[in-house]
C-alpha positions as CSV (number, residue, x, y, z in Angstrom):
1,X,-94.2,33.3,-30.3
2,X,-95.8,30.5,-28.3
3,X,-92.5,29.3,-26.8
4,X,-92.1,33.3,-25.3
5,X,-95.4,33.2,-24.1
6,X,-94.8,29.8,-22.1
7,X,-91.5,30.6,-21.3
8,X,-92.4,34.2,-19.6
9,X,-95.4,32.7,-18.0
10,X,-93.2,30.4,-16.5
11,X,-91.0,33.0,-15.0
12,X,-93.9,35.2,-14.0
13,X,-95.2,32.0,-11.9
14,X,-92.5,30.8,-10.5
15,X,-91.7,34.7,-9.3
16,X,-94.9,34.7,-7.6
17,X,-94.3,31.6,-6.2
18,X,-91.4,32.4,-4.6
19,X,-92.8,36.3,-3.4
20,X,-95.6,34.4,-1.5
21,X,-93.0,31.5,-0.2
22,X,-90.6,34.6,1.2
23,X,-93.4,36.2,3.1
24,X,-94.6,33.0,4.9
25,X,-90.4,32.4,5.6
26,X,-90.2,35.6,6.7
27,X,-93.5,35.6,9.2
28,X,-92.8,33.1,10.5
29,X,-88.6,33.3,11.0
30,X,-88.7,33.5,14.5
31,X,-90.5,30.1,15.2
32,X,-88.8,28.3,12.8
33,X,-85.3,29.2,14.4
34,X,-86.4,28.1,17.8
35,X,-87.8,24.5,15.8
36,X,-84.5,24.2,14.5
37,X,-82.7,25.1,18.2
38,X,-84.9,22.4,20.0
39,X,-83.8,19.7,16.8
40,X,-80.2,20.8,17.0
41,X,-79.8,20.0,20.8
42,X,-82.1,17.1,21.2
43,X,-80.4,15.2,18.0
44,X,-76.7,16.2,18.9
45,X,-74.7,16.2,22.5
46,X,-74.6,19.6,23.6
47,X,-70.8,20.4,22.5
48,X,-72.0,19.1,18.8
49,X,-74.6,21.1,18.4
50,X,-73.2,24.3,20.3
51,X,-70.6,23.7,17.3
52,X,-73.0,23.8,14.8
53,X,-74.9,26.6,15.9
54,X,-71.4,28.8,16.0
55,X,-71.3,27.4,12.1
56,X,-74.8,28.9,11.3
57,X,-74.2,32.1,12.8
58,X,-71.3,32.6,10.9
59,X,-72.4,31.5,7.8
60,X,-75.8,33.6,7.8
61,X,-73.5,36.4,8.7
62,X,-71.2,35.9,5.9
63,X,-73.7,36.0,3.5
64,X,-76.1,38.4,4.6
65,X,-72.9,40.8,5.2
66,X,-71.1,40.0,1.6
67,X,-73.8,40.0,-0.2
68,X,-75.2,43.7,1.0
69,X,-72.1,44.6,0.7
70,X,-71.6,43.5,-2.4
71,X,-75.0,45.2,-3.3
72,X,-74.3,48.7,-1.8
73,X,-70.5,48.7,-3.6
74,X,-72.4,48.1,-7.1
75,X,-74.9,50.0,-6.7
76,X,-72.3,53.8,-6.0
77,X,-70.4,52.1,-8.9
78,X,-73.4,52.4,-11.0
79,X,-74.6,55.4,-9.9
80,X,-71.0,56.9,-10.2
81,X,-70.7,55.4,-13.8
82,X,-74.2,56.9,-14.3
83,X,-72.9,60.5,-13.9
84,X,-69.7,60.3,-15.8
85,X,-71.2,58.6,-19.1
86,X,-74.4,61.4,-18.8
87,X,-71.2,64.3,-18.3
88,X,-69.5,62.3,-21.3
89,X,-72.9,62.6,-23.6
90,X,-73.5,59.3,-24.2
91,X,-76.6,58.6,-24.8
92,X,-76.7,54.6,-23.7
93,X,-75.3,56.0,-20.2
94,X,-78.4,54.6,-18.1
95,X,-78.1,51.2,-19.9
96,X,-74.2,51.0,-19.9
97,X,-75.0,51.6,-16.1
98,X,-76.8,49.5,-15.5
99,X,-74.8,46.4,-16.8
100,X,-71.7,47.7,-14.9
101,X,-73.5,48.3,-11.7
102,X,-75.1,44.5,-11.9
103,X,-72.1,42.7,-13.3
104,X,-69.8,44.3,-10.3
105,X,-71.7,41.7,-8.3
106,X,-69.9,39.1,-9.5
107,X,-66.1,39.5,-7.6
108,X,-63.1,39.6,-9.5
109,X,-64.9,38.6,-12.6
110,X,-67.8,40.8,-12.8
111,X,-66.4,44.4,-13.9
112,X,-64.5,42.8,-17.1
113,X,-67.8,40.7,-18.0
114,X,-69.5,44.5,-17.6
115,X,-67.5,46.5,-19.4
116,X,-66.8,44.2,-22.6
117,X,-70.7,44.0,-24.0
118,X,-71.0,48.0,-22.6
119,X,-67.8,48.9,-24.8
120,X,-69.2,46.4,-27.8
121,X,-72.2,48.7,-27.7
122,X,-70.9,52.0,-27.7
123,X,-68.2,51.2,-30.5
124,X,-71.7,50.6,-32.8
125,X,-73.1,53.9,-31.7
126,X,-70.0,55.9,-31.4
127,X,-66.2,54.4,-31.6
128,X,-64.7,57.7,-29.7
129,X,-67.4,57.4,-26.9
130,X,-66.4,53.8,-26.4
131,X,-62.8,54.9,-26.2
132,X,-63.7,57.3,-23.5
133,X,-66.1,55.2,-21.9
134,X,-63.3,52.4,-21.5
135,X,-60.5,54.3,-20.0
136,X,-63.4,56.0,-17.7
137,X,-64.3,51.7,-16.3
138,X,-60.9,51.2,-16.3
139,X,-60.0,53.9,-13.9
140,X,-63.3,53.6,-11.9
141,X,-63.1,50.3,-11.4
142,X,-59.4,50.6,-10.0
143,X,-61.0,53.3,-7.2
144,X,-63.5,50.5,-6.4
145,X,-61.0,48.0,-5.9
146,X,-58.7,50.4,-3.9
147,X,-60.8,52.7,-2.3
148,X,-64.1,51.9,-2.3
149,X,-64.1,48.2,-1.8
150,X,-62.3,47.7,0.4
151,X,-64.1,50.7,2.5
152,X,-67.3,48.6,2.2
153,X,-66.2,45.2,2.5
154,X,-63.1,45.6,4.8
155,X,-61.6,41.5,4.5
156,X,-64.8,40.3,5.5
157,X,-64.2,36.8,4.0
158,X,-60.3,36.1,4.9
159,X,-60.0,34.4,1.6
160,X,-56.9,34.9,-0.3
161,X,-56.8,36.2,-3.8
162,X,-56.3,32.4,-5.4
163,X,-59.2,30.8,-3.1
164,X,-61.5,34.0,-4.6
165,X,-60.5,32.6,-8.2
166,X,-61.2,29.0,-7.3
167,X,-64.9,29.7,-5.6
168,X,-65.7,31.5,-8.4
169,X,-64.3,29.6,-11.0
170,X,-65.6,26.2,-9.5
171,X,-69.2,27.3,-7.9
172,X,-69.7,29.3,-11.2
173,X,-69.5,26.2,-13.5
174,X,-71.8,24.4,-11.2
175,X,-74.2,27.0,-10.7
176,X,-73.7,29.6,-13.5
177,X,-74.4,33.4,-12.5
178,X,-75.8,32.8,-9.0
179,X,-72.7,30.2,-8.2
180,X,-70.5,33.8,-8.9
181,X,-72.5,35.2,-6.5
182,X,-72.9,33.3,-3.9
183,X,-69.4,31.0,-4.6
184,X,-67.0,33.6,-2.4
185,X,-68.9,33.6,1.0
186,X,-70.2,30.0,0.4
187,X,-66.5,28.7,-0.1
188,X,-65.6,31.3,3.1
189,X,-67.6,29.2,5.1
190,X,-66.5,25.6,4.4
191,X,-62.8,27.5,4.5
192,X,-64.2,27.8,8.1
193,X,-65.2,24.1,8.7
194,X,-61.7,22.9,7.6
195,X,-60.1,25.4,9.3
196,X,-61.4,24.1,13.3
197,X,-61.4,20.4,11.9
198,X,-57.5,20.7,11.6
199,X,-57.0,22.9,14.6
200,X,-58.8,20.2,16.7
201,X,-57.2,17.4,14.9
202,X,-53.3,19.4,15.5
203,X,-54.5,19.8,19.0
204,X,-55.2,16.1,19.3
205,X,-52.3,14.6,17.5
206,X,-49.9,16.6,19.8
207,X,-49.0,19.0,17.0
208,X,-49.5,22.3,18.2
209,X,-45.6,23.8,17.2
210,X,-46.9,22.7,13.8
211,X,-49.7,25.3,14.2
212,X,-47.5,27.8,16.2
213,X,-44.9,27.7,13.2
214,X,-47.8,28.3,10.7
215,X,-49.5,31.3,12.8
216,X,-45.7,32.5,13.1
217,X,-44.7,32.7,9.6
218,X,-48.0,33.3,7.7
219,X,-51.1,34.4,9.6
220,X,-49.8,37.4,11.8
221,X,-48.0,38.4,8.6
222,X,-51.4,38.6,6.7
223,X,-55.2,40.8,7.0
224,X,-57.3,38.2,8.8
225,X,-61.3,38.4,9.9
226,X,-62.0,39.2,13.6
227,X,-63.3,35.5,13.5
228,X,-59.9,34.0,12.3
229,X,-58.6,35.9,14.6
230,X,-60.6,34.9,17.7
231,X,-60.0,31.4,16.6
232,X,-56.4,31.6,16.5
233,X,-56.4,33.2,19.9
234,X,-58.4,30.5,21.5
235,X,-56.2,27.6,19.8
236,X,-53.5,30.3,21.4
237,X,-55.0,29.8,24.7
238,X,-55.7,26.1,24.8
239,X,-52.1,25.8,24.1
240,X,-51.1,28.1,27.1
241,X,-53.7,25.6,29.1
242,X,-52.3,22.4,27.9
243,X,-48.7,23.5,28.2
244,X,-49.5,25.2,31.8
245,X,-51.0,21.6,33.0
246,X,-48.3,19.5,31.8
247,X,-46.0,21.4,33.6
248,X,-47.8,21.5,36.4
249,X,-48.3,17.4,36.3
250,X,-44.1,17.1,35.9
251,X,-43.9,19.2,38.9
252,X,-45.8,17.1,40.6
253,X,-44.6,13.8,39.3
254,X,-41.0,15.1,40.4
255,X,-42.1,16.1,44.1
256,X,-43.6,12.6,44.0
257,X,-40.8,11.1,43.0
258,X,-38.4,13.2,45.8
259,X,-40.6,12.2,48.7
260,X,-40.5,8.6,47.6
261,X,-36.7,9.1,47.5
262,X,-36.6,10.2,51.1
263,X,-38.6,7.5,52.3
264,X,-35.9,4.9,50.7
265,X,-33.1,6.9,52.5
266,X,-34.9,6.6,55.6
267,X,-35.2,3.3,55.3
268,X,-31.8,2.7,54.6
């Protein structure tokens, strides 16, 4: 009894703790970004930190529009699951609901890890009601992923299905629930960081047919993010640049060498 009453105390501070933390974050947001501005530029050259900043962007946009995404899709699902286990008379519908509607916001993982405990539940109370309530999840969770998922979300990380697996897989064993959560748009993001490192190091090593080969026979074949995209058309345009300016130093090299030709048959 004693170790319930420490342990809930503990959560119940610690809750607190962090309410009071988010406000002062939250107040004072504003200042703290243009703090963290004046640190980025005057510790980093200007290209650096311009780099950075593009990183930062995207990452708080990946999470803050994942993770609301992630939040509104759960919450029709539950509300939708809500309404056809009520029609079906089960009288667990607002719990079984409940567990589906939190547990699809965990990707790829999270409506199996709903449904099992909800079906386990109903099969105690009522085995024909768990038969119904299974083929219901089944089919409701096959609209989500085909209708309205995808509606929500659009491909707003540009992860493929195996780098979903890993980042879940991988962050979850490190960080449990929250590492399920967070794993897809964290993993997004350093996808992102590799992604302009070897750009910039194909770019410097010469070894941009490498990258037009790649963007030939796999990215325009495939749904990529407005940001992939954008990137792709810049390293697109950078080879346009560097191609136009090598020609354009040959052309000159060659009228160089002509009128240094005509001089020796002058001469002679």
């Amino acid at each position: 009894m004693r170790y319930k009453y420490v342990l809930t105390s503990g959560f119940l501070k610690n809750a607190f703790l962090g309410l009071i933390v988010s406000i002062y974050l939250l107040a004072g947001r504003k200042r703290f970004l243009a703090q963290g501005r004046l640190i980025l530029y005057g510790v980093f050259k200007e290209k650096w930190a311009k780099l950075i900043e593009d990183e930062i962007i995207y990452a708080d946009k990946m999470f803050s529009g994942f993770l609301m995404g992630k939040l509104v899709d759960s919450l029709i699902i539950g509300v939708i699951c809500f309404i056809g286990t009520y029609m079906m008379g089960i009288k667990s519908a607002l719990l079984v609901s409940v567990v589906v509607g939190v547990t699809n916001i965990i990707p790829f993982f999270g409506p199996y890890i709903g449904a099992v405990p909800s079906t386990l539940w109903l099969l105690l109370e009522n085995p024909l009601h768990a038969f119904y309530f299974l083929i219901f999840v089944i089919v409701l969770q096959q609209i989500d992923g085909n209708i309205i998922g995808p509606k929500i979300l659009g491909n707003s990380t540009g992860l493929s299905s195996f780098w979903v697996l890993f980042s879940i897989l991988f962050f979850g064993g490190l960080w449990g629930f929250v590492g399920m959560i967070i794993g897809v748009p964290f993993f997004a993001v350093v996808y992102d960081v590799i992604t302009r490192l070897v750009m910039r190091g194909l770019r410097r090593n010469q070894r941009d047919d490498m990258l037009m080969a790649y963007d030939e026979q796999y990215v325009k074949k495939s749904k990529i993010t407005p940001r992939q995209e954008k990137l792709w058309s810049e390293e697109e345009e950078k080879q346009e640049m560097t191609q136009e300016k090598t020609k354009q130093k040959e052309q000159s090299e060659s009228i160089i060498n002509e009128g240094e030709s005509d001089e020796d048959r002058k001469e002679l």
